[in-house]
N, C-alpha and C positions, 0 to 999 in steps of 0.2 A: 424558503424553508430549507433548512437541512438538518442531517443527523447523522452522527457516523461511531463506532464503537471500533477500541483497540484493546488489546491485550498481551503479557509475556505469561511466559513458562520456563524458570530457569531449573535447569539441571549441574551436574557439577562444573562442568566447563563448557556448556553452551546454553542459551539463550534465544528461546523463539520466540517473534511476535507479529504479529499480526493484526490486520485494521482494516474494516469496511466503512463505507461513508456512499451518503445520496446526498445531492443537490438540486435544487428548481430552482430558476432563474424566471420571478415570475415574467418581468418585462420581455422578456426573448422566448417563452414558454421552450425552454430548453429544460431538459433532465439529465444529469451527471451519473454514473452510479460508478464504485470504484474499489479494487480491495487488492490490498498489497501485503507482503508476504517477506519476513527476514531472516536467518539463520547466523548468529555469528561464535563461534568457535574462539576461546581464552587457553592461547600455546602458555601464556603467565598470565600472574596479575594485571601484567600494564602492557599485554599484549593482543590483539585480537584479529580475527582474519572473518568477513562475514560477505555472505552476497543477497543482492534483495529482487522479487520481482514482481509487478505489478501490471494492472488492468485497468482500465475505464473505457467507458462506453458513453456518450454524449449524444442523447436525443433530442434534435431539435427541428421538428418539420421533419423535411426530406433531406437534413442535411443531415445524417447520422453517422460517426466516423467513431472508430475503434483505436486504443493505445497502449504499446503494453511500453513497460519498462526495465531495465535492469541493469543491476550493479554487482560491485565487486569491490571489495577494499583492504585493508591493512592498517 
């Protein structure tokens, strides 16, 4: 099973969005859960500069490990 929900919010020259999601992996009884985060800023039209960062957390038994991530672009 899974499910996950995103969404924006644009203002005049930027642009937030955002998105949570869970995962079960039934054969491995592993749980996912995860939720990421973006900012990106319009110097123009055909210009953009945004960075993004995110999280997951993977339950599975005793093997349970944490992730974050992040960017940066142009």
């Amino acid at each position: 099973m899974s499910a996950g929900l995103e969404g924006q919010k644009y203002y005049d020259n930027v642009t937030l969005a955002g998105a949570v999601g869970y995962a079960n992996a039934d054969d491995s009884d592993a749980d996912i859960y995860g939720v990421d985060g973006e900012a990106r800023y319009f110097l123009s039209d055909n210009f953009r500069i945004q960075g993004a960062l995110g999280y997951a957390k993977v339950e599975a038994g005793e093997a349970d490990d944490n992730v974050w991530s992040a960017g940066a672009g142009g």
